[in-house]
C-alpha positions in Angstrom: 93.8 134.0 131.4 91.6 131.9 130.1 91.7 127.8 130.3 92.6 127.3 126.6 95.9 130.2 126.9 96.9 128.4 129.8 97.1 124.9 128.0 98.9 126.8 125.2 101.4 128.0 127.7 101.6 124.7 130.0 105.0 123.7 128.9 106.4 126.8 131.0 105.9 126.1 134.4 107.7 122.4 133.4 104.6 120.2 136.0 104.7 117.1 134.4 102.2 114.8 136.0 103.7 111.4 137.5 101.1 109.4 135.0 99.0 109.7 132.4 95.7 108.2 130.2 96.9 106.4 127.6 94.9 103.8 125.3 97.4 100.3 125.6 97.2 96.8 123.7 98.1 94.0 125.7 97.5 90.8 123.9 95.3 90.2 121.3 91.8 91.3 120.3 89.3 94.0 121.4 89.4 92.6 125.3 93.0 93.4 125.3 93.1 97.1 124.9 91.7 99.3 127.3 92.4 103.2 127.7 94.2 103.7 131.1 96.6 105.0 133.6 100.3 104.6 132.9 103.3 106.3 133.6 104.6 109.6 131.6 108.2 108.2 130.4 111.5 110.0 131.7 112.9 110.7 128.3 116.9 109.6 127.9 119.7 112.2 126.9 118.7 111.6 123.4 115.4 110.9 123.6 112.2 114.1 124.3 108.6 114.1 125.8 105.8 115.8 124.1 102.5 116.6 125.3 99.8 114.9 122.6 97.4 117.8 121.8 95.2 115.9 119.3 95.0 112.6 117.9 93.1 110.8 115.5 92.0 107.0 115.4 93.4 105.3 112.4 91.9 102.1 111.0 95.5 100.3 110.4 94.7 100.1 114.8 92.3 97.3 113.8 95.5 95.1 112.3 97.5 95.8 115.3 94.9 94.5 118.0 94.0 91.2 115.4 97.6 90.1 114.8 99.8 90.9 118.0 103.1 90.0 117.8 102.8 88.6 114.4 102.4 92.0 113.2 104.9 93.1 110.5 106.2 96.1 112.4 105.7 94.3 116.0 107.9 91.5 114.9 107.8 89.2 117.9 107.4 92.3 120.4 104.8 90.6 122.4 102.2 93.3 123.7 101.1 90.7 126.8 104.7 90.7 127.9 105.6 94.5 127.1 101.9 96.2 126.6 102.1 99.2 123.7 100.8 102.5 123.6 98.8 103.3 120.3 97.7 105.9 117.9 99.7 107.0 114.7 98.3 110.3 114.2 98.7 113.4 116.0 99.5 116.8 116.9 102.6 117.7 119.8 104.0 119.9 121.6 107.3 119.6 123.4 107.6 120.0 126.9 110.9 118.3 127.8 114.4 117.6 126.3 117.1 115.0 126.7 120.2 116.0 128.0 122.3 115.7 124.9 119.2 117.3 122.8 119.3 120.6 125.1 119.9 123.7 122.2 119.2 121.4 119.5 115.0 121.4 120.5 113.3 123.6 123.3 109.9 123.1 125.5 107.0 124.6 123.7 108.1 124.0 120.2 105.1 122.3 118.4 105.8 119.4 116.1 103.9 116.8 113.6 105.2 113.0 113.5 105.5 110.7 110.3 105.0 107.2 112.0 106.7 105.4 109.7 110.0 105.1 111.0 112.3 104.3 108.0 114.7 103.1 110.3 115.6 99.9 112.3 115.1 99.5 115.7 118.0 101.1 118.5 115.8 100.5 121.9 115.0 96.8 123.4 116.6 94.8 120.6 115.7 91.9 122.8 112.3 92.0 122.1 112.3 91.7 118.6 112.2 88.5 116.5 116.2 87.4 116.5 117.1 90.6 118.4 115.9 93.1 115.3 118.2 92.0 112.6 117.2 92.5 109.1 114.2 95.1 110.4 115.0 98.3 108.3 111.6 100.0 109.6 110.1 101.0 112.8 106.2 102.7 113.6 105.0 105.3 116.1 101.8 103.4 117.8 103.7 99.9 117.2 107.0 99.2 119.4 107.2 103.2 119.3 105.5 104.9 121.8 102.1 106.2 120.5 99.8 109.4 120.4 96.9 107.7 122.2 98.2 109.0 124.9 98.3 112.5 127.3 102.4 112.4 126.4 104.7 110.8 124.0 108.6 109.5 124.5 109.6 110.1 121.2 112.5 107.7 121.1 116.0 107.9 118.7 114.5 106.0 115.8 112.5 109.2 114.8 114.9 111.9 115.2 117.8 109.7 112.9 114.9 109.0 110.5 114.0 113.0 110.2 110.2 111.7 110.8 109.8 115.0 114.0 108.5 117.3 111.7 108.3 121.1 112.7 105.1 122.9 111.5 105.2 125.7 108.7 103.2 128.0 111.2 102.8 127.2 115.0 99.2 128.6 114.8 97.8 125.8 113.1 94.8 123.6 114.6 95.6 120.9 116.6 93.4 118.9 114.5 95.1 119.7 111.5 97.9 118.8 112.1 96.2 115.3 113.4 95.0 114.9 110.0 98.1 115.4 108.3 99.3 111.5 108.3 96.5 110.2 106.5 96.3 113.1 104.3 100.0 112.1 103.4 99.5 108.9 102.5 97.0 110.4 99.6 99.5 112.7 98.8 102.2 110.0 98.3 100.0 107.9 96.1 99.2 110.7 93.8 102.5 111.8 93.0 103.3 107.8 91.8 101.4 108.6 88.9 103.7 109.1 86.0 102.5 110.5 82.6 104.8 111.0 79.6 105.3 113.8 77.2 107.2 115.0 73.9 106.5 118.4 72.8 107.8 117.1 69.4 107.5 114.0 67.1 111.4 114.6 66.7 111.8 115.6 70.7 112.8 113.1 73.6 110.3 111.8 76.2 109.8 113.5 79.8 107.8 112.5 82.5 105.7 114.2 84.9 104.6 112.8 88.4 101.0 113.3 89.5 97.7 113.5 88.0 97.9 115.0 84.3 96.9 118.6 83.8 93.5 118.8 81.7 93.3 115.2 81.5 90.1 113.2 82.7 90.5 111.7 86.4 88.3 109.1 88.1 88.3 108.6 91.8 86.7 105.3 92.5 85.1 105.4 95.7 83.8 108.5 98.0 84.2 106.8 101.4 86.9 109.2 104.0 90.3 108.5 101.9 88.3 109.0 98.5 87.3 112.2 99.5 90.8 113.5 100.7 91.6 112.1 97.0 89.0 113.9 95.6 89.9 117.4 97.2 93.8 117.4 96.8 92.9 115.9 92.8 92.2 119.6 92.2 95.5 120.2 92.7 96.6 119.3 89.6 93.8 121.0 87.5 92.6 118.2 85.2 89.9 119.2 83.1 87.3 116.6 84.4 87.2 114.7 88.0 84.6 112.1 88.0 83.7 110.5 91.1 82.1 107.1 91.5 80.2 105.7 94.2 77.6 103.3 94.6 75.8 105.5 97.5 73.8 108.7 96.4 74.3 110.1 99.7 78.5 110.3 99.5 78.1 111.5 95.8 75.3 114.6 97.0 78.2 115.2 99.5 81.0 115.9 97.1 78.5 117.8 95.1 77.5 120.2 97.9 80.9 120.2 99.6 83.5 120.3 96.6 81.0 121.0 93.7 82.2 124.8 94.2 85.7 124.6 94.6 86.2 122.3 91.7 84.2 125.0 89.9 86.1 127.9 91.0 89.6 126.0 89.5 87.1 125.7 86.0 87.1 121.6 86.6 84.0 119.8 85.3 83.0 117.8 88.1 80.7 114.6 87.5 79.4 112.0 90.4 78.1 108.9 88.8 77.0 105.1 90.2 78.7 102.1 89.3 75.8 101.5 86.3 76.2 104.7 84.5 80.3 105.4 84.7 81.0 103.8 81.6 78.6 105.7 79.3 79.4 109.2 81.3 83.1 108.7 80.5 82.9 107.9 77.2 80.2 110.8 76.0 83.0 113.1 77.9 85.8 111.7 76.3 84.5 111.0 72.9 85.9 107.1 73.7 89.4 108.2 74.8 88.8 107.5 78.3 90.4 108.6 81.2 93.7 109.8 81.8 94.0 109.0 85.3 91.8 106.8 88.0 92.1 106.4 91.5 90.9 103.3 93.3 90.2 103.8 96.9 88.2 100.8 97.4 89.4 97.8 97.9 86.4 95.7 96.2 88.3 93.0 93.8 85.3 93.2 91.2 85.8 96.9 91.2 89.1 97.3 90.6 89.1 94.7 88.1 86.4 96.1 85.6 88.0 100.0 85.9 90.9 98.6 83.6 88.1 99.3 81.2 87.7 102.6 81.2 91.5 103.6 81.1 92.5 105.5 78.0 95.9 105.3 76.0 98.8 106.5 78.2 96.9 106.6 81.3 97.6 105.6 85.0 95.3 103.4 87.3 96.2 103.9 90.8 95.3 101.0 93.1 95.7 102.8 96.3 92.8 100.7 98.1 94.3 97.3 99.5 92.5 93.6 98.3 92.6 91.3 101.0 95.4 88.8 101.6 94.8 85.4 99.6 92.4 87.3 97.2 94.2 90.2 95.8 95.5 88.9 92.6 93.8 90.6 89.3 94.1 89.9 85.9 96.2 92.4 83.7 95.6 92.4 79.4 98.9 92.8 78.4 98.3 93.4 75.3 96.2 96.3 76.4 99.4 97.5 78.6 101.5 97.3 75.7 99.7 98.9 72.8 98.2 101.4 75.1 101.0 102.2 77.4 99.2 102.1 80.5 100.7 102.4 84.2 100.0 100.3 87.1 101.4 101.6 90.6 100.4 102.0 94.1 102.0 102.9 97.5 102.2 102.3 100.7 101.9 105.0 103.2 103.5 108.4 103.2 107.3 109.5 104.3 109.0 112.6 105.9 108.6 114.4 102.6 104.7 113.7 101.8 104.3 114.8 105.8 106.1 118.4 104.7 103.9 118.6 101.5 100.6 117.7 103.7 101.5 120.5 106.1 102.0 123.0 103.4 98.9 122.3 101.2 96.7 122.6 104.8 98.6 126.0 105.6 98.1 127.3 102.4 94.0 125.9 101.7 94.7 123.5 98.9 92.5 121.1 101.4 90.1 122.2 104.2 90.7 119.4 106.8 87.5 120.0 108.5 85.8 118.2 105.9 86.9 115.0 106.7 86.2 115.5 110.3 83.2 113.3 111.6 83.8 113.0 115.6 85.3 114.7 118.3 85.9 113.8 121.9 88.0 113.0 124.8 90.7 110.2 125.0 88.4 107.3 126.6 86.7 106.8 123.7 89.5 105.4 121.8 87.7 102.0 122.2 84.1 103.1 121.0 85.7 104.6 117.8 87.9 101.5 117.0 84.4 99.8 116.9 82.6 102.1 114.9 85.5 102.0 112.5 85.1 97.7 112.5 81.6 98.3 111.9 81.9 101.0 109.3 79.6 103.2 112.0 81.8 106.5 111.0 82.6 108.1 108.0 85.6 110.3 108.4 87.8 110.7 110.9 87.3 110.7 115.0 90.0 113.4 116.4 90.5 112.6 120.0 91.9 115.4 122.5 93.9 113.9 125.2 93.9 116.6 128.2 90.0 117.1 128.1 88.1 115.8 131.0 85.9 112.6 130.3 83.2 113.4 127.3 80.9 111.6 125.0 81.7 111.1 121.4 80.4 114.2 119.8 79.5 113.6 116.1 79.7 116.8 114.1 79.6 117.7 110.5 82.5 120.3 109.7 85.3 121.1 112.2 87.7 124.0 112.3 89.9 126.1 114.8 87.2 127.9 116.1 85.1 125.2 117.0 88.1 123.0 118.4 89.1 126.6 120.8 85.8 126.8 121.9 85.4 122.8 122.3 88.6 123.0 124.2 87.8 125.8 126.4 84.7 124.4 127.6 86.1 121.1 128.3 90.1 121.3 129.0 90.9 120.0 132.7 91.3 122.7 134.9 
């Protein structure tokens, strides 16, 4: 049997190691988190342990270590007093169920986990700012334990708020299933856009959600979330996807990578700089502009001049964040009104994005190994929070928790056969 079929079949003989790696804030700042030895939780009657079998590093980390306590979702939870396990992203696989959970789950079943808890805290009340009241949300990789880690307690809070989330086939990557929380998060924001029909002058309205059908989209920025936006776009066939970056090298990228997917669905795909975009758009549209436009940047200037280029009826998305203090813009409302534009965003994804996410990686509406840049063992959770701080990494680091110790490997495409053979050469024996 070889190394890889016996991690696959681990959960059977029930050896659950006394302690574990796990990657732990204690205080604030980059001094105070460290990856190391803990103890694997006992999980309560209504509480199960999983065994983490991939996890990515996700940026919203960097918040957690710069605010502490005074973090929305930490409320008051001190990390110097009670220390936190991180990591919101990841693939498990149960290997041990409550008592008053036994029949209801079972030891090998794998799962996916939405993070965002939409429900208020049950466990250590105390620790919260006035004991938890008024909290109506709780995180995975906040004050729930996180997939940084060789095991997870997954705790009452995600069970009651449906965010376990079994997987549509138990043969997908690990990986994959890693990548399906930030993936979700795209997939939420694009269903916030709302376009409105009549199929008759005399007819009522409708509305549709998502990106409109042979319309004109714009996806503002190719950095690692634009190009998930980018890919799952095509889902919705419009009849032109322009992409906008100021850095030659993303936009070659999206040609080589996506050019011939988006010309197998019959979408006219254009890349474009900052300089050109508003000439490109209106010689395609004939000065109708677009339809739809995504702004994953969060570049003030940026977002404020695309208001320019939206045509009547359309919807600008302003999925990337403007900094506190500075993230006020200034909306024509005369243009809103005459023209019936749409303003939304979103924040995050829930249960039901999560499902969707799964289901369009089972079924190839995105290849996931796209977006992968990095691969590598658990003790370089640090490294990658760094390179994330200093924009060193574009896409996303997926981090393996039962390999022994490795270096950061940088790669350019990942999929299943690369992570079983990458797993085989380096699980623990």
């Amino acid at each position: 049997m070889s190394k890889l079929e016996k991690y696959e079949n681990g959960f059977k003989d029930n050896k659950i190691p006394e302690t574990m790696k796990a990657t732990v804030l204690s205080g604030v700042g980059f001094e105070n988190i460290a990856t190391k030895e803990v103890p694997v939780p006992e999980p309560g009657p209504k509480q199960l342990l999983a065994r983490i079998d991939a996890a990515g590093v996700c940026t919203s980390i960097l918040k957690i270590i710069q605010l502490g306590a005074n973090h929305k979702y930490l409320n008051g939870w001190d990390p110097v007093k009670w220390p936190v396990i991180l990591g919101d992203e990841g693939s498990l696989t149960i290997v041990k169920v409550g008592s008053g959970l036994e029949g209801k789950y079972s030891a090998g079943k794998r799962y996916g986990i939405q993070p965002a808890v939409d429900h208020a805290p049950i466990n250590y009340l105390e620790r919260y700012n006035n004991n938890g009241r008024g909290m109506e949300k709780t995180a995975v990789g906040y004050t729930l334990s996180g997939l940084l880690a060789e095991y997870i307690l997954i705790q009452e809070e995600v069970m009651e708020g449906n965010c376990l989330i079994p997987l549509p086939d138990d043969d997908m990557p690990y990986f994959a299933v890693s990548m399906a929380e930030p993936i979700s998060c795209v997939i939420s924001a694009q269903t916030r856009n709302v376009h409105i029909y009549k199929d008759s002058p005399q007819s009522s309205r409708y509305a549709k959600l998502g990106i409109k059908e042979n319309g004109v989209c714009i996806v503002v920025g190719a950095g690692a979330m634009g190009l998930i936006h980018i890919e799952l776009a095509m889902r919705f066939r419009p009849r032109v996807l322009i992409v906008n970056d100021v850095l030659e090298e993303r936009l070659n990228w999206v040609n080589r990578v996506l050019g011939p997917k988006a010309e197998k669905k019959g979408i006219k795909l254009i890349t474009v700089t900052p300089d050109k975009i508003y000439d490109v758009l209106t010689d395609v549209t004939d000065g109708r502009m677009a339809d739809d436009i995504i702004l994953a940047v969060g570049i003030k200037q940026v977002q404020q001049e695309a208001f320019n280029w939206l045509g009547f009826g359309g919807a600008i998305n302003l999925f990337g964040g403007l900094p506190k203090g500075d993230s006020l813009l200034n909306i024509d409302s005369i243009k809103m009104h005459y023209e019936e534009i749409r303003i939304t965003g979103s924040s995050g994804g829930d249960p039901g994005d999560y499902i969707e996410t799964l289901e369009a990686i089972k079924n190839n509406e995105i290849d996931v190994g796209n977006y992968v840049a990095a691969v590598g063992s658990i003790d370089n959770t640090v490294k990658v929070l760094n390179m994330i701080k200093n924009n060193q990494i574009q896409g996303k680091a997926i981090l393996y928790p039962h390999i022994k110790q490795t270096d950061l490997k940088m790669v350019d495409h990942w999929d299943k056969e690369k992570e079983n053979k990458f797993l085989e050469e380096n699980l623990k024996d």
